[in-house]
N, C-alpha and C positions, 0 to 999 in steps of 0.2 A: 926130272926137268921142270915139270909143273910144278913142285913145290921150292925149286930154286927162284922160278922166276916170277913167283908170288909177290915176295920180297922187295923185288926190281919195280914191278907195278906199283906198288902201293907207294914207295919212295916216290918216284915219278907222278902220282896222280897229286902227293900231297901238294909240293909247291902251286899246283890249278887250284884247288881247292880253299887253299891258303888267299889266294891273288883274289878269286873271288869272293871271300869272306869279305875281302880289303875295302873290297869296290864302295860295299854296300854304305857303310860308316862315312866317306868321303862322300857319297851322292847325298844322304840324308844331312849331313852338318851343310852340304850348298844348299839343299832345300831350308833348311833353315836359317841361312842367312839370307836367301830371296825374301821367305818371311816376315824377317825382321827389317827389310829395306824396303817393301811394300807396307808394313806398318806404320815404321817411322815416318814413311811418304805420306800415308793416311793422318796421322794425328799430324803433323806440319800442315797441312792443308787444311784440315777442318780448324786449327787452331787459327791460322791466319783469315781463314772467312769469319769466323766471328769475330776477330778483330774490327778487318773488315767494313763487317755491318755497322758493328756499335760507331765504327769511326762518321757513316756517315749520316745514321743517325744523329748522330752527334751534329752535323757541320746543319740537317735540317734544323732541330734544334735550336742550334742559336743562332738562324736564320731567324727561326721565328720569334723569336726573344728579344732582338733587335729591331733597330731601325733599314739597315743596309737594305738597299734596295734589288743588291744583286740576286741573281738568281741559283738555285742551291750549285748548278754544274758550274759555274764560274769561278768556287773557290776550292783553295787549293786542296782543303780536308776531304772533302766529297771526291776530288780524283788522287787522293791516295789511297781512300777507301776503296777506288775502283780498280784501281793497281795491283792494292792488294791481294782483292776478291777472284781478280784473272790468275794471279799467281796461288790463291790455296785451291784453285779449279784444275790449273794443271797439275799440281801435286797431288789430289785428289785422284786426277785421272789417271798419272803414271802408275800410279801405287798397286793399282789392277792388272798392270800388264807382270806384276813381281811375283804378289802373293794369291792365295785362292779368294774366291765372287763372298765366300761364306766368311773368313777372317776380316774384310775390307769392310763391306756393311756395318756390324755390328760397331764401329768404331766411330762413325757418325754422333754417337753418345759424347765425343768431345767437345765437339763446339755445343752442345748444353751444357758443359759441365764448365768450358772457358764463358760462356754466357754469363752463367749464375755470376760465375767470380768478378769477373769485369761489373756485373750490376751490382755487386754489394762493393768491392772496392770503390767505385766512382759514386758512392750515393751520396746524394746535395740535401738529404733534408739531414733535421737536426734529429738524434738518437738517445738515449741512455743505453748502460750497456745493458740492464735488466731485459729493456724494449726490443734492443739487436737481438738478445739471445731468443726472447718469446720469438721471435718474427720471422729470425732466419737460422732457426735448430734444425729446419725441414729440412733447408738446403743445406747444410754444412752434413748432416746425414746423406742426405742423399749424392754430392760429391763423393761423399766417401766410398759408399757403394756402389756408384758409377765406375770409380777412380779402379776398386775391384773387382770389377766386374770384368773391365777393360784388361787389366791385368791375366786374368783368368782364360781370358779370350786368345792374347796375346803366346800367352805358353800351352794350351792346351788347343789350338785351330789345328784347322785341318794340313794334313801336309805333302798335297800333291799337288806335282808341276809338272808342267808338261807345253812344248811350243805354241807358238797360239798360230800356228802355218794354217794352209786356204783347204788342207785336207782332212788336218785335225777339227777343225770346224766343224765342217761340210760332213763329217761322219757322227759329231755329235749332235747335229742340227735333223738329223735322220733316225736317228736312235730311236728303240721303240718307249724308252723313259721318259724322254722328252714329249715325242709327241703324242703319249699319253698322258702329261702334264698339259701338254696345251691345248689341248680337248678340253680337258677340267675346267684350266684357268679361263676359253673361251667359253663356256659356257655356263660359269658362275659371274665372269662380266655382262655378259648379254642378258643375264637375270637384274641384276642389281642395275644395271642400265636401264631396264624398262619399269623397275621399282620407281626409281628417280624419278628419271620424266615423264614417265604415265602416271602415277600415282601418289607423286610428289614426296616421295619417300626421303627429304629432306634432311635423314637422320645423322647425323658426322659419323658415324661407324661404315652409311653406304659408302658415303662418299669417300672417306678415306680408305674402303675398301678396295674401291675403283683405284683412286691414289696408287694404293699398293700392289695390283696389279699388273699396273703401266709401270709401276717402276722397277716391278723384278724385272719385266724384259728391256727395259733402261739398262738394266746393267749387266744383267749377259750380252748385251750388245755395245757395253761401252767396255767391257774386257776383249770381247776378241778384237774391235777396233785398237783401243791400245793396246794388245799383245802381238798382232801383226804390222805394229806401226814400229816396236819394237825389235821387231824380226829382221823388218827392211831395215831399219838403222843399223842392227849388226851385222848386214851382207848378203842375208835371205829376202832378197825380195819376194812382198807378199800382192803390195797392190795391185798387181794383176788380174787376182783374184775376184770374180764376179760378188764370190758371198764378201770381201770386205764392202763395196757398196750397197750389198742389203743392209748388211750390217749399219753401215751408217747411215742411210735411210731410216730404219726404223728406230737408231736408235735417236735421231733428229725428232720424229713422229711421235713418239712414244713419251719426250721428252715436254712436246710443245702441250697435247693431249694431259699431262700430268700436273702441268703448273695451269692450268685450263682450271681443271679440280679443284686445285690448290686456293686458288683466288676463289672462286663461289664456295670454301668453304671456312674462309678467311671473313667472308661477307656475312655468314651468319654464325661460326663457331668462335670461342675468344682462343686467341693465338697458343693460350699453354694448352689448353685443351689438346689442340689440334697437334705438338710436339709432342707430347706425350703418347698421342694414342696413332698419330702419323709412327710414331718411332716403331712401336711396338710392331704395328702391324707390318710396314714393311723392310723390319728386319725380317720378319719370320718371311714373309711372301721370298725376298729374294735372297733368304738363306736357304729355301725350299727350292728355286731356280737351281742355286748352283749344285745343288746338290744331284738334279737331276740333268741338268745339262753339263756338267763339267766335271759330274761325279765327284765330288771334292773329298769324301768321306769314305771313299774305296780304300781299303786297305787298313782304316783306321781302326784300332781295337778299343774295346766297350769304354774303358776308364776314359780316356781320352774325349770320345764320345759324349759321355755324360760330365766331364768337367767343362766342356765347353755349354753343353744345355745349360749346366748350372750358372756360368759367367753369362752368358745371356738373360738371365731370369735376375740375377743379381743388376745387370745393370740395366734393363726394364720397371724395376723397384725403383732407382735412383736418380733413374731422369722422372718416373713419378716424381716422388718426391720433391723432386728438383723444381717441376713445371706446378707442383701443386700450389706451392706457398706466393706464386708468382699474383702480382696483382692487377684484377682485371681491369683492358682501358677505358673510360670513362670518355666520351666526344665531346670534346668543349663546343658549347654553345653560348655565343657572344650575346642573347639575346634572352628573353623570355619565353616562353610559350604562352600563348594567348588561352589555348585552350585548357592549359594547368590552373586559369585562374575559376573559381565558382561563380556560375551566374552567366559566365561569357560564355556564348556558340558560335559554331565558329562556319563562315560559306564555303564549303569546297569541290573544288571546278578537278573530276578526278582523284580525287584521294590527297590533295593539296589544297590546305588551308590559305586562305586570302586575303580577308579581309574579318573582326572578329564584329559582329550584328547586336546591337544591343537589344531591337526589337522584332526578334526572332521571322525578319521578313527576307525574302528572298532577292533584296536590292542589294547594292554593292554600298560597305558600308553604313553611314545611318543616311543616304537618300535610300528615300521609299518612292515606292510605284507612285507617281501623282496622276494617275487615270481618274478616280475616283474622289479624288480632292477638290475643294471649292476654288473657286479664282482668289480668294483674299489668300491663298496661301502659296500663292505662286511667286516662284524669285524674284527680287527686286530686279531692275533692269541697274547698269552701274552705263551712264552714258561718257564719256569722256569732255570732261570740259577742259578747256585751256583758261588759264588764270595768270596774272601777270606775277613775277615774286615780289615778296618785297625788300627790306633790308637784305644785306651780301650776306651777314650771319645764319638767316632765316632764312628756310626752304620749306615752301607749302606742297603740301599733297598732290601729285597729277593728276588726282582725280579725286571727284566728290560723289557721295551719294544721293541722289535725287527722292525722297520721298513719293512716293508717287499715291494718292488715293485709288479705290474702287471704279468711282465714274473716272477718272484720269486714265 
């Protein structure tokens, strides 16, 4: 009997066995079209901010280049650019709640690469083609390995998903990965924090360090915001949930704290500088987030692994590139400098120049101290006299000067 009803068994387990092979095939092609609809959501977005920006650069621009007295929010280019800029921010934001914290990041590499192109398409000075190609070979390279990079990124990211519910959170927000990442991370901020301001550590590597640390928790806080904002739109309500307004609390803070950085190191770094080396660093910072809060790489085998390092490395080469050949800006100053010219010194009240002294004294100007000066060299008096005009054509002076002598 046991060996009739072997038979029977194995028959009967096959069709489960079968069913679950099924499954598996079906879940990974949906994880992969989440993917691919959080990517597409990514490069829409970051393609429309640069837009964008250029647009309203632009409309400053030729504000300034004209006479129009208006002011730059009043015309129409500047609030399309502003339009625009809210609308590549939500698609930016959505695209988090689709795919994983590690595939979204690294894809930021677009609006440099829509940048480049927008600034050599629209360029107003005059060129040769010898001149184009010396000038802009960097950037047409570095596009390109951007362009692959991205690609690379694209087919070889990580590929777990999973609901962004008030549970799933709240057990990753506890995990001992995490909170032994944020040990780390707080305490290599609170170094380089006291580098800065104590010690005036000045250097665009702290500060974009700092940069990059606010912003990995920027965006594991701006994924579970959009993934439970997500939830609730499809019938799971999440807002209920205490951690969604941590969540969006910090990731407000975290946000405000970052473009804080961003501007003091806009003040003393030139702008490609700070793309290039803002990118790099926090890719890797908040590719290093997801990895331990969202675990995004669990399950992923080695090849995979290393073809996404590689699309990373590839497109950290080509926004180089890209931000290298960029040129740095120049402050227009309508004026002279006093103190560029030889011979001139110049009074300053504070570390501002005022007035330029030809006779190295401490008076404003060329009056000098007249403490120590004779009476013959005292100001004339100018008294006001009244005088009648004469002919309609002719107008005499309101006022004459009186010669005055010594004994006078």
């Amino acid at each position: 009997m046991e060996g009739g009803n072997s038979p029977n068994l194995q028959l009967q387990q096959l069709p489960l066995a079968t069913a679950a092979v099924s499954v598996q095939p079906h879940t990974d092609s949906f994880s992969y079209k989440e993917n691919l609809i959080g990517a597409l959501l990514a490069i829409f977005g970051h393609l429309v901010i640069s837009i964008a920006l250029n647009l309203q650069k632009y409309s400053h621009i030729r504000l300034a280049g004209s006479k129009d007295p208006r002011a730059y929010f009043k015309t129409k280019t500047w609030w399309c650019g502003l339009f625009l800029l809210v609308l590549g921010e939500l698609g930016v934001f959505s695209s988090y709640a689709f795919a994983p914290l590690s595939l979204i990041v690294p894809l930021s590499a677009v609006s440099v690469i829509a940048s480049a192109i927008i600034g050599i398409i629209f360029i107003k000075e005059k060129w040769k083609p010898k001149d184009f190609l010396r000038r802009y070979v960097l950037s047409f390279v570095g596009c390109g390995l951007a362009i692959v990079g991205t690609y690379l990124l694209i087919t070889f990211g990580p590929n777990s998903h999973e609901k962004m519910t008030g549970e799933n959170i709240t057990r990753h927000l506890v995990s001992w990965p995490f909170l032994l990442y944020m040990l780390v991370e707080i305490i290599i901020f609170c170094l380089l924090l006291y580098f800065y301001k104590e010690k005036n550590a000045n250097y665009i590597v702290v500060i974009l360090l700092l940069v990059a640390l606010l912003g990995s928790m920027t965006v594991v806080t701006v994924k579970a915001v959009a993934g439970m904002i997500v939830v609730s739109i499809q019938g799971n309500l999440q807002l209920d949930y205490p951690i969604f307004y941590i969540m969006l609390v910090c990731m407000i803070a975290t946000a405000i704290f970052q473009a804080t950085f961003l501007a003091q190191a806009s003040q003393l770094y030139d702008s490609s500088q700070i793309a290039s080396i803002g990118y790099i660093l926090s890719t890797t910072a908040a590719i290093t987030a997801g990895a331990t809060f969202y675990l995004d790489f669990t399950g992923e085998d080695v090849l995979h692994i290393c073809m996404f390092a590689l699309g990373c490395l590839i497109a950290f080469l080509g926004v180089f590139l890209i931000t290298r050949n960029r040129k740095k800006s120049v402050p227009f100053e309508p004026y002279i400098s006093m103190d560029a010219m030889p011979g001139m010194q110049n009074m300053h009240d504070k570390g501002i120049a005022v007035q330029p002294d030809l006779k190295t004294s401490f008076s404003y100007g060329a009056l000098e101290n007249n403490d120590n000066m004779p009476e013959i060299y005292t100001p004339a008096t100018l008294p006001i006299v009244q005088e009648q005009h004469g002919s309609k054509g002719v107008s005499a002076p309101p006022y004459r000067v009186l010669e005055h002598s010594k004994k006078d």
